[in-house]
KEDO-499271 format. One record per atom (N, C-alpha, C): residue in one letter; chain; atom name; x, y, z. Coordinates in steps of 0.1 Angstrom, whole numbers, plus 5000, padded with zeros to 4 digits. Example, Ala and Ser with C-alpha at 12.3 -4.5 7.8 and 13.67 -1.06 7.14 Angstrom:
<rs>
@drenlum A bafi A nudo N c1 5132 c2 4943 c3 5078
@drenlum A bafi A nudo CA c1 5123 c2 4955 c3 5078
@drenlum A bafi A nudo C c1 5132 c2 4967 c3 5078
@drenlum S bafi A nudo N c1 5128 c2 4978 c3 5071
@drenlum S bafi A nudo CA c1 5137 c2 4989 c3 5071
@drenlum S bafi A nudo C c1 5129 c2 5000 c3 5079
</rs>
This chain:
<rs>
@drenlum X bafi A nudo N c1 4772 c2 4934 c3 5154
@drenlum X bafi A nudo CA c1 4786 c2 4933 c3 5153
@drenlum X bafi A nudo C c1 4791 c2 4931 c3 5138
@drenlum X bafi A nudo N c1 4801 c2 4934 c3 5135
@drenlum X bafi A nudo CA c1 4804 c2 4937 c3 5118
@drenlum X bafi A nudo C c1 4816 c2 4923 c3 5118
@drenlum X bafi A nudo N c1 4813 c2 4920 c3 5107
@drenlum X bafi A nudo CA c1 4814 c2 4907 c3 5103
@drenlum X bafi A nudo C c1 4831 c2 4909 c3 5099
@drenlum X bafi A nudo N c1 4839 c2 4895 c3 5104
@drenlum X bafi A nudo CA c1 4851 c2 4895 c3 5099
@drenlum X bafi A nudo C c1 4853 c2 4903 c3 5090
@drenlum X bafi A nudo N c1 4852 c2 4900 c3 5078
@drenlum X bafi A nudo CA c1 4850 c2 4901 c3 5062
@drenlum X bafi A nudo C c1 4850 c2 4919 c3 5062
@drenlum X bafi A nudo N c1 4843 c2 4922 c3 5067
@drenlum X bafi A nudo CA c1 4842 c2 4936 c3 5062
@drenlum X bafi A nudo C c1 4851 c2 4942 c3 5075
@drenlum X bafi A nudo N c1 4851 c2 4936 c3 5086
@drenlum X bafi A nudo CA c1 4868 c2 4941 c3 5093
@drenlum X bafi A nudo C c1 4880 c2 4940 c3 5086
@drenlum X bafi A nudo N c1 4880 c2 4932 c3 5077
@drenlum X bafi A nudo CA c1 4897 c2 4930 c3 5074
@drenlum X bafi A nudo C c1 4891 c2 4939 c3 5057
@drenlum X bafi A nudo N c1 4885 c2 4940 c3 5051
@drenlum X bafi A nudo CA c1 4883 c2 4949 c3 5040
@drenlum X bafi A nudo C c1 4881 c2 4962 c3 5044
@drenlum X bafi A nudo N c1 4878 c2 4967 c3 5055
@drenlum X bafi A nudo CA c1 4880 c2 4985 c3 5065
@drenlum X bafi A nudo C c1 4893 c2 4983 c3 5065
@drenlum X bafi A nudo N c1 4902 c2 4977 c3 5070
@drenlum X bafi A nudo CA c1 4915 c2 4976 c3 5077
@drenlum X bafi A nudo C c1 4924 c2 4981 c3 5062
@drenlum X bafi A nudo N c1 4921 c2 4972 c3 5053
@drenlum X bafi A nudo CA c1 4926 c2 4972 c3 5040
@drenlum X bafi A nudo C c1 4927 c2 4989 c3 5030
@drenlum X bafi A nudo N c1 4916 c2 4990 c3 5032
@drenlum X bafi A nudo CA c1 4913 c2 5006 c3 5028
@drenlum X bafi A nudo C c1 4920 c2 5012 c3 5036
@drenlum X bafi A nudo N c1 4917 c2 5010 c3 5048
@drenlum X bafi A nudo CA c1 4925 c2 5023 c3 5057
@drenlum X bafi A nudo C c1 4943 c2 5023 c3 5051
@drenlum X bafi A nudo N c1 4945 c2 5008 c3 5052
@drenlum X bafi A nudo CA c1 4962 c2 5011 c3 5042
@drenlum X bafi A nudo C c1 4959 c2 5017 c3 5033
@drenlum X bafi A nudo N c1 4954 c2 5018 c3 5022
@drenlum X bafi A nudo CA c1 4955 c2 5024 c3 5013
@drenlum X bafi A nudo C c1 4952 c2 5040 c3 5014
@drenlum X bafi A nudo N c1 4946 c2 5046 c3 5021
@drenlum X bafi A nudo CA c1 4942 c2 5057 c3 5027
@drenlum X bafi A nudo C c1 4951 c2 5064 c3 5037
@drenlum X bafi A nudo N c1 4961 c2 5054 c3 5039
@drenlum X bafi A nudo CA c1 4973 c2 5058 c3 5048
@drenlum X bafi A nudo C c1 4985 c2 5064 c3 5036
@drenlum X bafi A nudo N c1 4979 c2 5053 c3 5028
@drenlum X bafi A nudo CA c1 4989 c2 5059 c3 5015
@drenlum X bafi A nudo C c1 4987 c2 5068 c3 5008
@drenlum X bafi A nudo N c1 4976 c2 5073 c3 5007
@drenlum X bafi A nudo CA c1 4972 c2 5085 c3 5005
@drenlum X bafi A nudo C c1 4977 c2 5101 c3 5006
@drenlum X bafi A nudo N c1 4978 c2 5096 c3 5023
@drenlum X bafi A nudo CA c1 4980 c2 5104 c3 5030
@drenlum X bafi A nudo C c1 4996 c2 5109 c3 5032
@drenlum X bafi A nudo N c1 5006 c2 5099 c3 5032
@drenlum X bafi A nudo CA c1 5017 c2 5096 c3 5034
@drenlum X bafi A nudo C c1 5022 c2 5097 c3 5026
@drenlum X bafi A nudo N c1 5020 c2 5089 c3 5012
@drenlum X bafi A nudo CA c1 5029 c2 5091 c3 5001
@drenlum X bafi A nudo C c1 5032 c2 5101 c3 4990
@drenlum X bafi A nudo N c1 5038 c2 5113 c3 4994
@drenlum X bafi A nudo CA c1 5043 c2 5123 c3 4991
@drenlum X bafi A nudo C c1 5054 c2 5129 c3 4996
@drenlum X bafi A nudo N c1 5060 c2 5139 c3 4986
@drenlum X bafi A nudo CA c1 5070 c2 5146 c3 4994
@drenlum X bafi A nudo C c1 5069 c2 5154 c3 5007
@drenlum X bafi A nudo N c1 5062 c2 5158 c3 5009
@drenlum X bafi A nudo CA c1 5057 c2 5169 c3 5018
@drenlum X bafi A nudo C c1 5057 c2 5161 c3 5034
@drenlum X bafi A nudo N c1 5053 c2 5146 c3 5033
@drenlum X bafi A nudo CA c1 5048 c2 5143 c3 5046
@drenlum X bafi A nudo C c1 5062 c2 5138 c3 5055
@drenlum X bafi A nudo N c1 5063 c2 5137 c3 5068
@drenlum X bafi A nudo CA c1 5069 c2 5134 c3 5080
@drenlum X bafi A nudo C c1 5065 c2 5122 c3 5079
@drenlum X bafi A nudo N c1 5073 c2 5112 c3 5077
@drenlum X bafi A nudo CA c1 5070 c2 5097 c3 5080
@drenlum X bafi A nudo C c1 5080 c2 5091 c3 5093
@drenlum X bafi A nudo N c1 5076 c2 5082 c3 5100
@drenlum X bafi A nudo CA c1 5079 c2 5082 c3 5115
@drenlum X bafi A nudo C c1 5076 c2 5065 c3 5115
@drenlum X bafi A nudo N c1 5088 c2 5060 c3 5121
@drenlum X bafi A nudo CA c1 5089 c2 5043 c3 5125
@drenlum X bafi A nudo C c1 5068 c2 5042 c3 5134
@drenlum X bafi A nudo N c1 5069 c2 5050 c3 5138
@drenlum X bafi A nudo CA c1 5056 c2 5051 c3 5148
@drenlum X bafi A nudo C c1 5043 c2 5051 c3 5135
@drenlum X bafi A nudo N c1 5044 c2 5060 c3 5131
@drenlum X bafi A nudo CA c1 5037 c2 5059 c3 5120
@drenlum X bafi A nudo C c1 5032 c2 5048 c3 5106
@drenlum X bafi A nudo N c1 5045 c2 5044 c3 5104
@drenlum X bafi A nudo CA c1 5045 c2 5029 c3 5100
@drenlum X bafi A nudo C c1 5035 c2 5019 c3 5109
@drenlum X bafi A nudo N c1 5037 c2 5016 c3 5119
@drenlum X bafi A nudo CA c1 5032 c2 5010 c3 5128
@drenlum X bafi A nudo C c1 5021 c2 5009 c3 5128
@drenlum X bafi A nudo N c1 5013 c2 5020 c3 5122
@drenlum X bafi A nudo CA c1 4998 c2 5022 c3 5126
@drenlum X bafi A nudo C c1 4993 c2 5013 c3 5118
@drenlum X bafi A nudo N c1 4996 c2 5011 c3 5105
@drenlum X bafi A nudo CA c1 4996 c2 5000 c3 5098
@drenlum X bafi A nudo C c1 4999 c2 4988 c3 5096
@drenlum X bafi A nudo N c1 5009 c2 4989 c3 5099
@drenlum X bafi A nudo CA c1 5021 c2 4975 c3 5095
@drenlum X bafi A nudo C c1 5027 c2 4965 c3 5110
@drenlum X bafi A nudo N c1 5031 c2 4952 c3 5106
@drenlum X bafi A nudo CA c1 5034 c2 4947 c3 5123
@drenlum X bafi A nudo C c1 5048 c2 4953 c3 5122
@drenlum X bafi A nudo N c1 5059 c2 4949 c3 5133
@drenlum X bafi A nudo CA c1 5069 c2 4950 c3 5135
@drenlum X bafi A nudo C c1 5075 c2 4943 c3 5127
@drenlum X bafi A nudo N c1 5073 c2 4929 c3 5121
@drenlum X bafi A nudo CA c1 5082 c2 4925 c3 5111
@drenlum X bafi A nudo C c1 5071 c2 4920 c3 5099
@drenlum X bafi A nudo N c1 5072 c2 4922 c3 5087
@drenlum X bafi A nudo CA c1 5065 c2 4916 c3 5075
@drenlum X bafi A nudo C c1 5074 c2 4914 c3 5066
@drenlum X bafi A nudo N c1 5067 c2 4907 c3 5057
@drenlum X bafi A nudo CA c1 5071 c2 4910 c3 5039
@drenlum X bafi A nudo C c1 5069 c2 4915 c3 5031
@drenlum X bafi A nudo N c1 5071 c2 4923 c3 5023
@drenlum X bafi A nudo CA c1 5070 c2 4931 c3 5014
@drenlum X bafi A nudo C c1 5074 c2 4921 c3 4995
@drenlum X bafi A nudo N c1 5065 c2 4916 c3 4992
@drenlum X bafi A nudo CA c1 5068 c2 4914 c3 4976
@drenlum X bafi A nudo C c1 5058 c2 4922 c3 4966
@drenlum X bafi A nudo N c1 5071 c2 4931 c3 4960
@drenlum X bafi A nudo CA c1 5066 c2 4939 c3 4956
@drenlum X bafi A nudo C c1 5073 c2 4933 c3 4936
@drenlum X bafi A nudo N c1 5060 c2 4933 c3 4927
@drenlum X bafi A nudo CA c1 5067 c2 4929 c3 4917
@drenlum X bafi A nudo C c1 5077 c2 4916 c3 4913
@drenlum X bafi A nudo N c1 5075 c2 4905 c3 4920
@drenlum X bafi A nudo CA c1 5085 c2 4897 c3 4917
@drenlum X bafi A nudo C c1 5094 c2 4893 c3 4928
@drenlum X bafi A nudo N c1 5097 c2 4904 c3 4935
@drenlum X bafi A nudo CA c1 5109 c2 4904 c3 4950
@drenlum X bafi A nudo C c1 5103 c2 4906 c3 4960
@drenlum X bafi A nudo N c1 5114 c2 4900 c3 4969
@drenlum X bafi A nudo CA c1 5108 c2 4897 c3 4987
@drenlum X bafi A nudo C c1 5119 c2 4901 c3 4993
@drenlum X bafi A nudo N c1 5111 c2 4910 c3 5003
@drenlum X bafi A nudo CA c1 5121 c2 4916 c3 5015
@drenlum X bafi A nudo C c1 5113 c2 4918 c3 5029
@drenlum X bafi A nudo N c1 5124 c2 4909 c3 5035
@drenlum X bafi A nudo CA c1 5119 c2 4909 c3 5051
@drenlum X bafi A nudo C c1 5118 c2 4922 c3 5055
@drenlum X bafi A nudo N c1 5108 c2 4928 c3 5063
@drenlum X bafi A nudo CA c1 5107 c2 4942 c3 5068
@drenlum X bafi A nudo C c1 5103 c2 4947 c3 5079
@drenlum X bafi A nudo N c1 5107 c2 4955 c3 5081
@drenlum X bafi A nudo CA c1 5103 c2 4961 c3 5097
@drenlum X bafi A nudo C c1 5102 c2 4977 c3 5095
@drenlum X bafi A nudo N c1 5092 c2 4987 c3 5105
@drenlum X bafi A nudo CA c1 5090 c2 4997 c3 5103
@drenlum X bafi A nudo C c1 5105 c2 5004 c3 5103
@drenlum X bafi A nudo N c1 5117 c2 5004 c3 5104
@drenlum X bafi A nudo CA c1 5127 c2 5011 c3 5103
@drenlum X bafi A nudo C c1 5132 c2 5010 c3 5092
@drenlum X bafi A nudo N c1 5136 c2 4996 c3 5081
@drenlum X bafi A nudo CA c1 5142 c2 4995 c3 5070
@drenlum X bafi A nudo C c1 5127 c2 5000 c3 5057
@drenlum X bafi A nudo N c1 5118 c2 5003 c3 5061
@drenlum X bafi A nudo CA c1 5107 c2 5004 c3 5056
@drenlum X bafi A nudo C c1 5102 c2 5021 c3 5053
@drenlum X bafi A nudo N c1 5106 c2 5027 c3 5069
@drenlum X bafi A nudo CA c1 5107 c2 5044 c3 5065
@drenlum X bafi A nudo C c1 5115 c2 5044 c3 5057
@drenlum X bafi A nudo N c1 5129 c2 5041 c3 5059
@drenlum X bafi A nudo CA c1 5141 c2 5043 c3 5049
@drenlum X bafi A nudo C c1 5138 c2 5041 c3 5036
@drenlum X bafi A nudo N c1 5131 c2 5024 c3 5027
@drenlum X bafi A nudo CA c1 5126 c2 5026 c3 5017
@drenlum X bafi A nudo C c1 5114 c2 5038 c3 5011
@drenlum X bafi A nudo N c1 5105 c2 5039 c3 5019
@drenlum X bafi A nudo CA c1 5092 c2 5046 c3 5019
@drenlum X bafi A nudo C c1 5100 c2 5064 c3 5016
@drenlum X bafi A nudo N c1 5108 c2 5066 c3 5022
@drenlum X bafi A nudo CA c1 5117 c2 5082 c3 5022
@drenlum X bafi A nudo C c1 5122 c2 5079 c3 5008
@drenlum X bafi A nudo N c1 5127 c2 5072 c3 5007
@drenlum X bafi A nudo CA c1 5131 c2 5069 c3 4991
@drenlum X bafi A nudo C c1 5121 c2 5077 c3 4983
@drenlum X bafi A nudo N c1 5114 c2 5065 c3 4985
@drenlum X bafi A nudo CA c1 5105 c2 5064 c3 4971
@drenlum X bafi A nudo C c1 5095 c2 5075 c3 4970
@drenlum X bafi A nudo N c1 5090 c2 5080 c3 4977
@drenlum X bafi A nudo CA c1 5080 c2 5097 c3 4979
@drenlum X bafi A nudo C c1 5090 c2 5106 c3 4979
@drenlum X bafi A nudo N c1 5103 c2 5107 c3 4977
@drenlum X bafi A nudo CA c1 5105 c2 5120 c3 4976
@drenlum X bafi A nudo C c1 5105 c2 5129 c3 4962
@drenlum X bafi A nudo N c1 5105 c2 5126 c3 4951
@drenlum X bafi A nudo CA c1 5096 c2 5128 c3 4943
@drenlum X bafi A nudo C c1 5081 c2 5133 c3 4939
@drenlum X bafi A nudo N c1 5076 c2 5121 c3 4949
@drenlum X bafi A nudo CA c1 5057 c2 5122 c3 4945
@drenlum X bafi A nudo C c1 5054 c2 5135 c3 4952
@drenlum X bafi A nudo N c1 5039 c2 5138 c3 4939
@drenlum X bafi A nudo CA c1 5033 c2 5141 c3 4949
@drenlum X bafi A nudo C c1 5019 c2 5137 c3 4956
@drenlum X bafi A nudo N c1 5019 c2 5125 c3 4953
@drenlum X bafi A nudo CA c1 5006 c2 5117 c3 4959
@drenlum X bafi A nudo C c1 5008 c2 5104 c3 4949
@drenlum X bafi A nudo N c1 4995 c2 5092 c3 4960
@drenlum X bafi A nudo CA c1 4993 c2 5079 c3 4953
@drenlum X bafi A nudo C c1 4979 c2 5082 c3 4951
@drenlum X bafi A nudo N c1 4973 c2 5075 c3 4946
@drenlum X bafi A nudo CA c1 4959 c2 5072 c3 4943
@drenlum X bafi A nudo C c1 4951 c2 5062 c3 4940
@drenlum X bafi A nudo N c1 4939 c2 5055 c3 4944
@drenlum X bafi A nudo CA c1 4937 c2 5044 c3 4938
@drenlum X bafi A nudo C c1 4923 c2 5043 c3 4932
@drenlum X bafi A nudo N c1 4920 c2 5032 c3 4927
@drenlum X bafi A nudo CA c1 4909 c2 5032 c3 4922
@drenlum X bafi A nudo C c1 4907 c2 5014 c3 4917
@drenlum X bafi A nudo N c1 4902 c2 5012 c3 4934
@drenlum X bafi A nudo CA c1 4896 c2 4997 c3 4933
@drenlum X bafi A nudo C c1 4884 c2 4993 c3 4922
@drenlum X bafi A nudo N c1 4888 c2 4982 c3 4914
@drenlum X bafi A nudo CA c1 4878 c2 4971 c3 4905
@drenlum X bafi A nudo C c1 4874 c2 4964 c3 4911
@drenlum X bafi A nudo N c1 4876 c2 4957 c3 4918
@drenlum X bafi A nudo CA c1 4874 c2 4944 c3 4922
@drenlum X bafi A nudo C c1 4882 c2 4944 c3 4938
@drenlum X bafi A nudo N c1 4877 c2 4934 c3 4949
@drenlum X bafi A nudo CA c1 4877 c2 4933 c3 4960
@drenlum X bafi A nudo C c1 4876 c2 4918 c3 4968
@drenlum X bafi A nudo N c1 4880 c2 4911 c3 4972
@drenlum X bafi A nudo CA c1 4881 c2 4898 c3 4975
@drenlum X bafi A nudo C c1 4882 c2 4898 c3 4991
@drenlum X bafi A nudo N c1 4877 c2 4888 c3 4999
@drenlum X bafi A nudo CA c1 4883 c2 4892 c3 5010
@drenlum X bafi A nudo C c1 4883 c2 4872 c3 5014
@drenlum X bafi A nudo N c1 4891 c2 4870 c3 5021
@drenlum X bafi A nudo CA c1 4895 c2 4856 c3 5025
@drenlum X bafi A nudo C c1 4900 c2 4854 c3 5040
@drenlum X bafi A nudo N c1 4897 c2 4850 c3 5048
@drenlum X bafi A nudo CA c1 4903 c2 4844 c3 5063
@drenlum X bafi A nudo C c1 4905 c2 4862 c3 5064
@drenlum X bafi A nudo N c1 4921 c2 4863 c3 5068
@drenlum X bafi A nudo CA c1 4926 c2 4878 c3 5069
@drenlum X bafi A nudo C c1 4937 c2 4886 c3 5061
@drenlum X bafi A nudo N c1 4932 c2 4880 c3 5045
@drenlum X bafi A nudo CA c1 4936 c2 4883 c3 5038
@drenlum X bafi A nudo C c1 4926 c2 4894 c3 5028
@drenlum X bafi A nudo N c1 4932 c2 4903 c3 5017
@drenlum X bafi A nudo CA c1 4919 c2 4909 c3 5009
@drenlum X bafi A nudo C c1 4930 c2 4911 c3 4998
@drenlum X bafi A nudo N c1 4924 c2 4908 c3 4986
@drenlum X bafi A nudo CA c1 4930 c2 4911 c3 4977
@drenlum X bafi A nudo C c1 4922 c2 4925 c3 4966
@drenlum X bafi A nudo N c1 4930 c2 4932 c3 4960
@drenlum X bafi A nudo CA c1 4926 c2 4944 c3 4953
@drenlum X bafi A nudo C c1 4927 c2 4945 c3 4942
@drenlum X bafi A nudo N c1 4918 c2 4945 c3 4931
@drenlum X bafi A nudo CA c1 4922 c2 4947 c3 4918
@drenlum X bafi A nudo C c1 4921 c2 4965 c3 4914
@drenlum X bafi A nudo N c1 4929 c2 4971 c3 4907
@drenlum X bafi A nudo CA c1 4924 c2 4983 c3 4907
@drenlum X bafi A nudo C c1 4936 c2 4988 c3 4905
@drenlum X bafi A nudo N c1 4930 c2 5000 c3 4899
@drenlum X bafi A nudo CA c1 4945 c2 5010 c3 4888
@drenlum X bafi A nudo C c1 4948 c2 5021 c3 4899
@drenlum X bafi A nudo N c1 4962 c2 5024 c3 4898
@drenlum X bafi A nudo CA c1 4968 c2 5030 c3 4910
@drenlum X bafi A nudo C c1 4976 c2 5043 c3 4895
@drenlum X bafi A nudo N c1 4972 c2 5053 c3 4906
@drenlum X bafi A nudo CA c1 4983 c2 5064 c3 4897
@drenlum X bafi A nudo C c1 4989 c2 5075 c3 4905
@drenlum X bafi A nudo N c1 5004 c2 5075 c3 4904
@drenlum X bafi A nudo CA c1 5014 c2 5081 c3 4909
@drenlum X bafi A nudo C c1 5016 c2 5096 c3 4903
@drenlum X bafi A nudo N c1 5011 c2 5103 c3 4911
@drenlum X bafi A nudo CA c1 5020 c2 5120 c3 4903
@drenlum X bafi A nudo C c1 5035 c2 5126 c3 4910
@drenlum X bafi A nudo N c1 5040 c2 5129 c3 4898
@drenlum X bafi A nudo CA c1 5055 c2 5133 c3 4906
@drenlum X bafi A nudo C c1 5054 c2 5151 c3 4909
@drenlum X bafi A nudo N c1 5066 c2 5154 c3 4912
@drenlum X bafi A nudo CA c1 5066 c2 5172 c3 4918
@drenlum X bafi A nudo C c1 5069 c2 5174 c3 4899
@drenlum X bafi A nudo N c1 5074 c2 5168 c3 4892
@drenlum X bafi A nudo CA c1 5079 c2 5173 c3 4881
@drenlum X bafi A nudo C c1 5068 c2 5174 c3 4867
@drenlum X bafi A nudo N c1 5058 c2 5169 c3 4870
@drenlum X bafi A nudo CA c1 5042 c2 5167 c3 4863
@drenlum X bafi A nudo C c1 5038 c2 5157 c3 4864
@drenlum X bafi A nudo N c1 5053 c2 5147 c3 4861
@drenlum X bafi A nudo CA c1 5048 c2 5134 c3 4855
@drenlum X bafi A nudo C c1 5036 c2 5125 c3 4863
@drenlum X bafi A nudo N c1 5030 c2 5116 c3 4856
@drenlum X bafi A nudo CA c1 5022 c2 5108 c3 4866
@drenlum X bafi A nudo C c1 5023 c2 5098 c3 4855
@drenlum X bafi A nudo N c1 5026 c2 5083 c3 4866
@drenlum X bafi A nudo CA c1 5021 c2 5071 c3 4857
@drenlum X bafi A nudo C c1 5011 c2 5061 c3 4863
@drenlum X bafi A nudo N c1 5005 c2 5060 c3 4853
@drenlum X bafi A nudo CA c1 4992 c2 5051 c3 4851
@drenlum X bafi A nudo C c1 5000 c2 5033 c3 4855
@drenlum X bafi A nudo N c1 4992 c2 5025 c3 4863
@drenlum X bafi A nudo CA c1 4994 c2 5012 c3 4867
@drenlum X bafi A nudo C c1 4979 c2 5002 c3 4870
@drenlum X bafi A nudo N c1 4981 c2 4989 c3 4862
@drenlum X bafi A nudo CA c1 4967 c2 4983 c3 4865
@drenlum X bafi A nudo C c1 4975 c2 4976 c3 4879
@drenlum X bafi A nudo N c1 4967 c2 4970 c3 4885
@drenlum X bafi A nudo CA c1 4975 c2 4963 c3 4895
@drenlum X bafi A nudo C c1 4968 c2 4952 c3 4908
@drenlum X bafi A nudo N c1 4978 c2 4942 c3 4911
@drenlum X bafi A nudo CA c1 4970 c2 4939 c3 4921
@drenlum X bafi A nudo C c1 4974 c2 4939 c3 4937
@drenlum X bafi A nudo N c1 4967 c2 4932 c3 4943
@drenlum X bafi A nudo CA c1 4975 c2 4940 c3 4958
@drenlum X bafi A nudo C c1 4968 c2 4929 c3 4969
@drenlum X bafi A nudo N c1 4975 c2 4921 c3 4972
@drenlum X bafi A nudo CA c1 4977 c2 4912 c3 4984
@drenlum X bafi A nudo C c1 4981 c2 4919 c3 4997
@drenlum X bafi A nudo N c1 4970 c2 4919 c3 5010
@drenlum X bafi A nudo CA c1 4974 c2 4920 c3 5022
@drenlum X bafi A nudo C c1 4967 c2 4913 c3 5030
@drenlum X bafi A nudo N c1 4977 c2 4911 c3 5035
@drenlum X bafi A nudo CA c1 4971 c2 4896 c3 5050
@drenlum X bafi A nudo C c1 4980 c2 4909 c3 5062
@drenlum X bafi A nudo N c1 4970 c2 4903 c3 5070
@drenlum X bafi A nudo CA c1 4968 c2 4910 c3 5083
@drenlum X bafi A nudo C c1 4969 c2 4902 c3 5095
@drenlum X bafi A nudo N c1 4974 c2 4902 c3 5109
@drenlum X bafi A nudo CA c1 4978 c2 4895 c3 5118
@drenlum X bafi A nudo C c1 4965 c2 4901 c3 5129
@drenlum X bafi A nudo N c1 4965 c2 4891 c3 5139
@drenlum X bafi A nudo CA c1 4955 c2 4894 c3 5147
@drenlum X bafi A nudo C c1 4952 c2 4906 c3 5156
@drenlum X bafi A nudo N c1 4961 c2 4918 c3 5154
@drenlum X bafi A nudo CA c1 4959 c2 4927 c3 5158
@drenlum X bafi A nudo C c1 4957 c2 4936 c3 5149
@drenlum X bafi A nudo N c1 4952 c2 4933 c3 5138
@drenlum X bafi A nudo CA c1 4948 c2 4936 c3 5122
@drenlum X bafi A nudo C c1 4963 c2 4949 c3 5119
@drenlum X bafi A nudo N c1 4972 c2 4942 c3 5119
@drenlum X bafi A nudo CA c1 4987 c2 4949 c3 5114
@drenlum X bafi A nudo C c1 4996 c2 4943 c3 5103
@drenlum X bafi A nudo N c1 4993 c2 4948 c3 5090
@drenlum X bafi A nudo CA c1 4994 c2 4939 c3 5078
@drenlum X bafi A nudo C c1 5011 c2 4934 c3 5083
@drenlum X bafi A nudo N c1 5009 c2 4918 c3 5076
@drenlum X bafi A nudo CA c1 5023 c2 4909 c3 5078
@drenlum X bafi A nudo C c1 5026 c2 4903 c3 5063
@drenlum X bafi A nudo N c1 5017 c2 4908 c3 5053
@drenlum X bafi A nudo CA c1 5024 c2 4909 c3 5039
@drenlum X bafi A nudo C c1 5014 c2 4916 c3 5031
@drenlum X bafi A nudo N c1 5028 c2 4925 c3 5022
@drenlum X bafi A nudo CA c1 5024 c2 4929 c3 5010
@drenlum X bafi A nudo C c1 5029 c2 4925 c3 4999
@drenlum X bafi A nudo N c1 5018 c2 4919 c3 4990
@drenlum X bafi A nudo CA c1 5022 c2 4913 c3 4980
@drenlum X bafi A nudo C c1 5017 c2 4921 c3 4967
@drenlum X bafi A nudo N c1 5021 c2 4926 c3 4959
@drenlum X bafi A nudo CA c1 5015 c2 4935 c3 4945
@drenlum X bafi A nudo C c1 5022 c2 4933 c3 4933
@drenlum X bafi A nudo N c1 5015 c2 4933 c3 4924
@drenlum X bafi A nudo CA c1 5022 c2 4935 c3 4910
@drenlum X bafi A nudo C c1 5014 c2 4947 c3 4905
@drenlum X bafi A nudo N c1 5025 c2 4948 c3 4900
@drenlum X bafi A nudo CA c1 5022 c2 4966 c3 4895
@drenlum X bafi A nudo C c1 5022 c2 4967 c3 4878
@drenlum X bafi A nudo N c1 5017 c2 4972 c3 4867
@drenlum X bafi A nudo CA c1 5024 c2 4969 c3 4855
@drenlum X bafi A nudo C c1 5016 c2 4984 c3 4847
@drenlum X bafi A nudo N c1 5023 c2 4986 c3 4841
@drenlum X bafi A nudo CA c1 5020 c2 5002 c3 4839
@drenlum X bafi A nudo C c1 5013 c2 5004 c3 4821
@drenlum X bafi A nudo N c1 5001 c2 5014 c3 4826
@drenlum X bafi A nudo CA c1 4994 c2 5014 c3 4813
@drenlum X bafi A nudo C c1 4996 c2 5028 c3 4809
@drenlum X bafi A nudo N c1 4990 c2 5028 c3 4794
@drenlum X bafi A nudo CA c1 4997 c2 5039 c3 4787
@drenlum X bafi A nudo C c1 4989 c2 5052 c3 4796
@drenlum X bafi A nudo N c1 4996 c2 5065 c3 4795
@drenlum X bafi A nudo CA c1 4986 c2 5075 c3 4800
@drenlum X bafi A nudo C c1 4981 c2 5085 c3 4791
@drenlum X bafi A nudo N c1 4971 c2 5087 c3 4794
@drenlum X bafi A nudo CA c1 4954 c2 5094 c3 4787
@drenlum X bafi A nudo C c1 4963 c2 5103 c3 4778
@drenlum X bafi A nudo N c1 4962 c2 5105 c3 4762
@drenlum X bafi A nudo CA c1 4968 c2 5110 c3 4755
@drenlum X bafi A nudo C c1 4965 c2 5128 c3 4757
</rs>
C-alpha cells in the first residue's frame, strides 16, 4: 500500500499536469473539469491575495487568464510533503500565442481534502530574467 506522503505528492503532480494540459488557449475548460481537481469551494492565494472559490468563479478566472497562452510548464527543485499538504519549489514558464514567454521562480502550497480535491492554493510567483 503506498504511503500517505507519496499519495498526496501523486495527487499534487497530477495538478500540475492538469495544468499542463488545460492551460492554454486551445483547451475547453468545464466547471466538471475543474472538479477533477479542485473541491467545490477553496482558496486561492495567489501572490499576496485571497479569493474564496468555487469551480464556476474559477473557469471564469482560468478563461481569462489562458486565453493568451500557449502552455504552463514546470520544473520542480524541491518537494515537501506534510499531513495533506505538499509544497513545490520550482521555476514555472508561461508561453503566450504572441512568442512571449516569462520565466518565474516560485513556490506553491496545496493542501488537499479527504477526497484528495485541493482546498487551497497558495503561490508566490516572482519572475526571473529570460535566457538572453
Amino acid at each position: 500500500m503506498k504511503s500517505q506522503r507519496a499519495h498526496y505528492l501523486q495527487l499534487a503532480h497530477a495538478v500540475l499536469d492538469w495544468n499542463r494540459r488545460h492551460l492554454n488557449r486551445d483547451s475547453v475548460l468545464s466547471e466538471a473539469l475543474i472538479g477533477e481537481c479542485f473541491a467545490d469551494q477553496f482558496i486561492v492565494e495567489p501572490n499576496g491575495r485571497r479569493y474564496e472559490a468555487n469551480p464556476a468563479n474559477y473557469l471564469e478566472f482560468l478563461n481569462g487568464m489562458k486565453a493568451g497562452m500557449d502552455g504552463i510548464d514546470y520544473e520542480i527543485d524541491h518537494a515537501l510533503v506534510e499531513d495533506a499538504s505538499v509544497v513545490f519549489s520550482m521555476r514555472a514558464q508561461i508561453r503566450y500565442v504572441d512568442g512571449r514567454h516569462e520565466l518565474f521562480r516560485a513556490m506553491l502550497l496545496m493542501r488537499f481534502n479527504d477526497a484528495g480535491k485541493v482546498i487551497l492554493w497558495h503561490e508566490v510567483y516572482v519572475p526571473i530574467a529570460s535566457p538572453a
